[in-house]
C-alpha positions as CSV (number, residue, x, y, z in Angstrom):
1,X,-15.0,-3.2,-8.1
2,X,-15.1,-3.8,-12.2
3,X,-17.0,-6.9,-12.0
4,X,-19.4,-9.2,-10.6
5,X,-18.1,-12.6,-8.9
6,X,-14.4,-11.3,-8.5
7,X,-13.1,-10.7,-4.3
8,X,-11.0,-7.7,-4.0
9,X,-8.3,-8.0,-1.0
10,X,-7.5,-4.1,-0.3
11,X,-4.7,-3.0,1.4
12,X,-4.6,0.4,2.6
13,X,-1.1,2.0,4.2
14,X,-0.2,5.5,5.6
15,X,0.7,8.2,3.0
16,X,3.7,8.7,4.8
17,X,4.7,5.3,4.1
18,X,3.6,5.3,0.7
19,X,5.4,8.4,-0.4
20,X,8.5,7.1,1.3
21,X,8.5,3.3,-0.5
22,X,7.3,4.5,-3.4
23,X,10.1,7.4,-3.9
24,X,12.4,5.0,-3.2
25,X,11.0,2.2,-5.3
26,X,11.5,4.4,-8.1
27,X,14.9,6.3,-7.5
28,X,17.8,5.1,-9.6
29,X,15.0,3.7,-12.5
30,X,12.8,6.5,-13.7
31,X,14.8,9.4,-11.8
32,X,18.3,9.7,-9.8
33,X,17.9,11.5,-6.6
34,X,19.9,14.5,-8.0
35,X,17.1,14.9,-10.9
36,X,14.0,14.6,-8.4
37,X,14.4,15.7,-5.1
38,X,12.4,14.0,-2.7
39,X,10.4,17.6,-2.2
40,X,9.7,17.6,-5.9
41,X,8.1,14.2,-5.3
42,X,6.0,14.5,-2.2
43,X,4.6,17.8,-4.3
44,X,3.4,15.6,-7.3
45,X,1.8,13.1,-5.2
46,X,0.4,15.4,-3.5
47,X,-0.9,18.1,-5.7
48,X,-0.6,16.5,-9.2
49,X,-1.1,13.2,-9.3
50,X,-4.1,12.3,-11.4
51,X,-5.8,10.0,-8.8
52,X,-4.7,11.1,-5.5
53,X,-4.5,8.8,-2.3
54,X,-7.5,9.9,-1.1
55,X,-9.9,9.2,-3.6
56,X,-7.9,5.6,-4.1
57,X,-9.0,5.0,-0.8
58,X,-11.7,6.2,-0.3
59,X,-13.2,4.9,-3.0
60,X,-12.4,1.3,-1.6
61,X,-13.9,2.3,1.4
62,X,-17.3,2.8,-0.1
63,X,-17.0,-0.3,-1.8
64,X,-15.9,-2.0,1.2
65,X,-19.6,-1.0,2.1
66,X,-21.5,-1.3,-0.4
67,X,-20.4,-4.7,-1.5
68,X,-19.0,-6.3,1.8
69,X,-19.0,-9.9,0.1
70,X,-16.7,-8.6,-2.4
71,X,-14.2,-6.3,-0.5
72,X,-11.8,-7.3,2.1
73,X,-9.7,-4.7,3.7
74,X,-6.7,-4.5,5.6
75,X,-4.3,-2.2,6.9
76,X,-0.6,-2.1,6.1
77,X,0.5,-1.6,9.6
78,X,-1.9,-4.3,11.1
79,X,-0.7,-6.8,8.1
80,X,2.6,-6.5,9.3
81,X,2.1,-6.8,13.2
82,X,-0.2,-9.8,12.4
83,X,0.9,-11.2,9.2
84,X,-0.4,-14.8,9.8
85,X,-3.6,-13.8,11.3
86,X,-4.3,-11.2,8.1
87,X,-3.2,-14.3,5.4
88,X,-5.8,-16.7,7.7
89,X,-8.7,-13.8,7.1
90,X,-7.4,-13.2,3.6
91,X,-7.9,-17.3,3.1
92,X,-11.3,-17.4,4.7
93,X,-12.2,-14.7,2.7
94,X,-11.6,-16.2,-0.9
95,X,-12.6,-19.4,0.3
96,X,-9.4,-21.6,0.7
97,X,-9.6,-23.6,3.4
98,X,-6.5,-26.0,2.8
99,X,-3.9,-25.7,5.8
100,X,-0.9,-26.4,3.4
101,X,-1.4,-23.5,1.0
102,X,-2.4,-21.2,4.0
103,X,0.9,-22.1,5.4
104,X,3.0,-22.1,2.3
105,X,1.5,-18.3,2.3
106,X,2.6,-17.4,5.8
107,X,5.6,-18.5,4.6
108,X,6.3,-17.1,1.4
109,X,4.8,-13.5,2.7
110,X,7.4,-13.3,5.2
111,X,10.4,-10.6,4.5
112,X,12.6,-13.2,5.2
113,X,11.3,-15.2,2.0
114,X,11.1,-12.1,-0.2
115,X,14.6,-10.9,0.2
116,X,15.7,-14.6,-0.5
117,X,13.3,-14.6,-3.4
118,X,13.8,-10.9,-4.3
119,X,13.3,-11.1,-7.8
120,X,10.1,-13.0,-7.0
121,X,8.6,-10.0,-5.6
122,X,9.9,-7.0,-7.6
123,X,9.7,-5.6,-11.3
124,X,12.8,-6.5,-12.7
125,X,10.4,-8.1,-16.3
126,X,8.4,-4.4,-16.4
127,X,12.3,-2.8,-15.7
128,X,13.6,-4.8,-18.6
129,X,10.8,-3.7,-20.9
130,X,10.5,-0.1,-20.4
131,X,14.4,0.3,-20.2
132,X,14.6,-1.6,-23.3
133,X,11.9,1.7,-25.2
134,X,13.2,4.5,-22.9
135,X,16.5,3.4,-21.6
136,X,17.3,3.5,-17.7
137,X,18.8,6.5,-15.8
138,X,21.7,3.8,-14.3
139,X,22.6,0.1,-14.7
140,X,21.1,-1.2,-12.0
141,X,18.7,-3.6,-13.3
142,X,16.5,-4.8,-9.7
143,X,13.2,-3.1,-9.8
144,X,12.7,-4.6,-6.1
145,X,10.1,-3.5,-3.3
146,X,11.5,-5.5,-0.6
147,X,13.1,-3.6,2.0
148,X,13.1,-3.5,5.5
149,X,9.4,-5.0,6.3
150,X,8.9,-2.3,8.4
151,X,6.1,0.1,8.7
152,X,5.8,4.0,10.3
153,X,9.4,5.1,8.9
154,X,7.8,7.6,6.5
155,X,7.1,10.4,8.9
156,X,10.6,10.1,10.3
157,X,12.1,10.7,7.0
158,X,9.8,13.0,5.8
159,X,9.5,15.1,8.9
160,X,9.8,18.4,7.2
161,X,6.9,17.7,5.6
162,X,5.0,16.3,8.3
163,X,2.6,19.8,8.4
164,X,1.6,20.5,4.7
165,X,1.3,16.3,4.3
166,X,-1.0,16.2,7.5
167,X,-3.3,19.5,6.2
168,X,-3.5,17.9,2.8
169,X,-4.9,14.1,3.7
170,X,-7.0,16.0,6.2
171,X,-8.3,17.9,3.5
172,X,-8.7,15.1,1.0
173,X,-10.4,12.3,3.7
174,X,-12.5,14.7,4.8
175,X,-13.8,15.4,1.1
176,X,-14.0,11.9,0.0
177,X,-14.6,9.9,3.0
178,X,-18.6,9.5,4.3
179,X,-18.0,10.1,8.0
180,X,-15.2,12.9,6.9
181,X,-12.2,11.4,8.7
182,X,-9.1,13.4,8.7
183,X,-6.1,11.1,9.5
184,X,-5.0,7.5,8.6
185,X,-5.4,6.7,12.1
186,X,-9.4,7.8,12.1
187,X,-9.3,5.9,8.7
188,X,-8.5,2.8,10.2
189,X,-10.7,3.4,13.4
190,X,-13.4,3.8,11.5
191,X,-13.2,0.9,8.9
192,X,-12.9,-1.3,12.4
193,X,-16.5,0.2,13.6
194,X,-18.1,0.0,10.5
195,X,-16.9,-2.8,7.7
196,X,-18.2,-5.8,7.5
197,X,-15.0,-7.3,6.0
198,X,-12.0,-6.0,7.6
199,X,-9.1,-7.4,9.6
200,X,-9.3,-6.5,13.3
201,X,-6.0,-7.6,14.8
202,X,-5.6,-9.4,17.8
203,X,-5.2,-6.6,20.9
Protein backbone atom coordinates (compact mmCIF):
# COMPACT_ATOMS: atom_id res chain seq x y z
CA UNK A 1 0.00 0.00 0.00
CA UNK A 2 1.24 3.82 -1.08
CA UNK A 3 -1.17 5.49 1.07
CA UNK A 4 -3.30 5.91 3.97
CA UNK A 5 -7.27 5.80 3.57
CA UNK A 6 -7.06 3.94 0.01
CA UNK A 7 -8.63 -0.15 -0.03
CA UNK A 8 -6.58 -2.30 -2.18
CA UNK A 9 -8.67 -5.37 -3.88
CA UNK A 10 -5.65 -7.98 -4.75
CA UNK A 11 -6.00 -10.48 -6.99
CA UNK A 12 -3.56 -13.15 -7.02
CA UNK A 13 -3.52 -16.06 -10.06
CA UNK A 14 -1.28 -19.03 -10.78
CA UNK A 15 2.05 -18.25 -12.70
CA UNK A 16 1.05 -20.73 -15.02
CA UNK A 17 -1.80 -18.77 -15.93
CA UNK A 18 -0.21 -15.58 -15.91
CA UNK A 19 2.64 -16.50 -18.21
CA UNK A 20 0.08 -17.99 -20.54
CA UNK A 21 -2.44 -14.74 -20.69
CA UNK A 22 0.04 -12.58 -20.53
CA UNK A 23 2.20 -14.02 -23.62
CA UNK A 24 -0.66 -14.06 -25.36
CA UNK A 25 -1.96 -10.67 -24.35
CA UNK A 26 1.00 -9.40 -25.87
CA UNK A 27 1.69 -11.54 -29.13
CA UNK A 28 0.90 -9.83 -32.35
CA UNK A 29 1.49 -6.06 -30.45
CA UNK A 30 4.95 -5.89 -28.97
CA UNK A 31 6.33 -9.24 -30.56
CA UNK A 32 4.97 -11.91 -33.41
CA UNK A 33 5.28 -15.39 -32.21
CA UNK A 34 8.13 -16.01 -34.82
CA UNK A 35 10.24 -13.06 -33.03
CA UNK A 36 9.64 -14.43 -29.29
CA UNK A 37 9.09 -17.83 -28.79
CA UNK A 38 7.05 -18.67 -26.00
CA UNK A 39 10.41 -20.29 -24.27
CA UNK A 40 12.14 -17.00 -24.72
CA UNK A 41 9.21 -15.58 -22.73
CA UNK A 42 8.59 -17.90 -19.83
CA UNK A 43 12.68 -17.35 -19.42
CA UNK A 44 12.33 -13.50 -18.98
CA UNK A 45 9.55 -13.77 -16.58
CA UNK A 46 11.13 -15.97 -14.94
CA UNK A 47 14.79 -15.00 -14.63
CA UNK A 48 14.77 -11.39 -15.83
CA UNK A 49 11.97 -9.66 -15.03
CA UNK A 50 12.78 -6.72 -12.76
CA UNK A 51 9.92 -7.55 -10.19
CA UNK A 52 9.30 -11.07 -10.38
CA UNK A 53 5.93 -12.81 -9.37
CA UNK A 54 6.98 -13.71 -6.26
CA UNK A 55 7.98 -10.71 -4.70
CA UNK A 56 4.61 -9.10 -6.34
CA UNK A 57 2.90 -11.36 -4.27
CA UNK A 58 4.38 -11.73 -1.70
CA UNK A 59 4.60 -8.50 -1.00
CA UNK A 60 0.73 -8.23 -1.01
CA UNK A 61 0.62 -10.90 1.26
CA UNK A 62 2.46 -9.09 4.01
CA UNK A 63 0.36 -6.25 3.46
CA UNK A 64 -2.65 -8.34 3.49
CA UNK A 65 -1.36 -8.69 7.14
CA UNK A 66 -0.11 -6.02 8.22
CA UNK A 67 -2.95 -3.78 7.19
CA UNK A 68 -5.99 -6.20 6.99
CA UNK A 69 -8.47 -3.06 6.80
CA UNK A 70 -6.74 -2.00 3.76
CA UNK A 71 -6.02 -5.24 1.78
CA UNK A 72 -8.58 -7.56 0.36
CA UNK A 73 -7.40 -10.52 -1.39
CA UNK A 74 -8.63 -12.98 -3.78
CA UNK A 75 -7.64 -15.69 -5.82
CA UNK A 76 -8.08 -15.88 -9.60
CA UNK A 77 -9.32 -19.40 -9.63
CA UNK A 78 -11.81 -18.84 -6.69
CA UNK A 79 -13.06 -15.42 -8.49
CA UNK A 80 -14.01 -17.30 -11.27
CA UNK A 81 -15.75 -20.40 -9.65
CA UNK A 82 -17.64 -17.83 -7.39
CA UNK A 83 -17.72 -14.66 -9.30
CA UNK A 84 -20.82 -13.21 -7.60
CA UNK A 85 -19.96 -14.24 -4.14
CA UNK A 86 -16.13 -12.52 -4.70
CA UNK A 87 -17.99 -9.09 -6.24
CA UNK A 88 -20.48 -9.32 -2.87
CA UNK A 89 -17.07 -9.47 -0.54
CA UNK A 90 -15.31 -7.12 -2.85
CA UNK A 91 -18.69 -4.65 -2.17
CA UNK A 92 -18.63 -5.22 1.56
CA UNK A 93 -15.24 -4.59 1.57
CA UNK A 94 -15.15 -0.91 0.03
CA UNK A 95 -18.30 -0.19 1.70
CA UNK A 96 -21.08 -0.28 -1.03
CA UNK A 97 -24.02 -1.62 0.12
CA UNK A 98 -26.49 -0.67 -2.82
CA UNK A 99 -28.04 -3.99 -4.41
CA UNK A 100 -28.28 -2.25 -7.96
CA UNK A 101 -24.60 -1.45 -8.39
CA UNK A 102 -23.64 -4.85 -6.77
CA UNK A 103 -25.76 -6.33 -9.41
CA UNK A 104 -24.90 -4.20 -12.37
CA UNK A 105 -21.15 -5.57 -11.23
CA UNK A 106 -22.08 -9.24 -11.36
CA UNK A 107 -23.26 -8.40 -14.46
CA UNK A 108 -20.80 -6.47 -16.23
CA UNK A 109 -17.87 -8.84 -14.69
CA UNK A 110 -19.32 -11.70 -16.44
CA UNK A 111 -17.26 -13.06 -19.74
CA UNK A 112 -20.32 -12.91 -21.43
CA UNK A 113 -20.49 -8.94 -20.90
CA UNK A 114 -16.81 -8.47 -21.69
CA UNK A 115 -16.62 -10.09 -24.99
CA UNK A 116 -19.90 -8.09 -25.94
CA UNK A 117 -18.07 -5.00 -24.50
CA UNK A 118 -14.59 -6.04 -25.62
CA UNK A 119 -13.18 -2.87 -26.06
CA UNK A 120 -14.51 -1.93 -22.69
CA UNK A 121 -12.08 -4.26 -21.11
CA UNK A 122 -8.88 -4.24 -23.21
CA UNK A 123 -6.05 -1.62 -24.25
CA UNK A 124 -6.94 -0.69 -27.52
CA UNK A 125 -6.32 3.73 -26.11
CA UNK A 126 -2.54 2.49 -24.65
CA UNK A 127 -2.33 0.25 -28.25
CA UNK A 128 -3.14 3.40 -30.22
CA UNK A 129 -0.60 5.53 -28.27
CA UNK A 130 2.41 3.48 -28.18
CA UNK A 131 1.91 2.25 -31.83
CA UNK A 132 1.45 5.77 -32.80
CA UNK A 133 5.77 6.46 -31.08
CA UNK A 134 6.97 2.82 -31.92
CA UNK A 135 4.72 1.51 -34.52
CA UNK A 136 3.05 -2.03 -34.23
CA UNK A 137 4.49 -5.41 -35.30
CA UNK A 138 0.90 -6.04 -37.34
CA UNK A 139 -2.36 -4.20 -38.05
CA UNK A 140 -4.36 -5.64 -35.67
CA UNK A 141 -5.40 -2.77 -33.53
CA UNK A 142 -7.48 -4.87 -30.32
CA UNK A 143 -5.27 -4.80 -27.32
CA UNK A 144 -7.97 -7.24 -25.65
CA UNK A 145 -7.65 -9.54 -22.41
CA UNK A 146 -10.87 -11.21 -22.81
CA UNK A 147 -10.63 -14.66 -23.73
CA UNK A 148 -12.05 -17.78 -22.67
CA UNK A 149 -12.84 -16.93 -18.80
CA UNK A 150 -11.28 -19.89 -17.89
CA UNK A 151 -8.64 -20.57 -15.40
CA UNK A 152 -5.87 -23.72 -14.98
CA UNK A 153 -5.00 -23.84 -18.95
CA UNK A 154 -1.47 -22.55 -18.38
CA UNK A 155 0.15 -25.78 -17.20
CA UNK A 156 -1.48 -27.60 -20.16
CA UNK A 157 0.09 -25.37 -22.60
CA UNK A 158 3.08 -24.93 -20.90
CA UNK A 159 3.75 -28.54 -19.96
CA UNK A 160 7.30 -28.67 -21.01
CA UNK A 161 8.01 -26.25 -18.65
CA UNK A 162 6.04 -27.59 -15.95
CA UNK A 163 9.56 -28.71 -13.95
CA UNK A 164 11.95 -25.61 -14.15
CA UNK A 165 8.51 -23.29 -13.63
CA UNK A 166 7.57 -25.45 -10.47
CA UNK A 167 11.49 -25.37 -9.01
CA UNK A 168 11.60 -21.63 -9.70
CA UNK A 169 8.15 -20.40 -7.69
CA UNK A 170 9.22 -22.97 -5.13
CA UNK A 171 12.28 -21.16 -4.85
CA UNK A 172 11.01 -17.64 -4.97
CA UNK A 173 7.80 -18.29 -2.30
CA UNK A 174 9.87 -19.92 -0.17
CA UNK A 175 12.30 -16.77 -0.13
CA UNK A 176 9.70 -14.14 0.04
CA UNK A 177 6.78 -15.69 1.70
CA UNK A 178 6.75 -15.67 5.94
CA UNK A 179 5.64 -19.31 6.44
CA UNK A 180 7.95 -20.25 3.16
CA UNK A 181 5.28 -21.79 0.97
CA UNK A 182 6.31 -23.40 -2.20
CA UNK A 183 3.32 -23.64 -4.58
CA UNK A 184 0.28 -21.48 -5.56
CA UNK A 185 -1.76 -24.06 -4.07
CA UNK A 186 0.06 -23.66 -0.37
CA UNK A 187 -0.24 -19.93 -1.31
CA UNK A 188 -3.73 -19.90 -1.35
CA UNK A 189 -4.10 -22.46 1.61
CA UNK A 190 -2.37 -20.37 3.64
CA UNK A 191 -3.89 -16.91 2.92
CA UNK A 192 -7.35 -18.94 3.86
CA UNK A 193 -5.79 -19.83 7.57
CA UNK A 194 -4.27 -16.72 8.17
CA UNK A 195 -5.82 -13.26 6.47
CA UNK A 196 -8.15 -11.42 7.90
CA UNK A 197 -9.55 -10.21 4.51
CA UNK A 198 -9.66 -12.80 2.02
CA UNK A 199 -12.38 -14.51 0.00
CA UNK A 200 -13.07 -18.13 1.22
CA UNK A 201 -15.41 -19.58 -1.39
CA UNK A 202 -18.36 -21.46 -0.74
CA UNK A 203 -17.28 -25.50 -0.39
Amino acid sequence: PKADGVKYVVVIRDLFDVIRSFYRFLENWFFKAEELSLSEFVEILLYKRGTPYWNHVCGWIRAAEERPDDVLVLFFSDLVQQRPDAVRSIAQFVGVNDESLINAAIERSSIEYMKAHATQFDEHCNRARRDHIFGAVSNEKSASKVRDGQTGQGKEDLEQFQEEIAAVLAVGLSREHPRNVTTYEQLRSDAFEHLKTVFKPKD
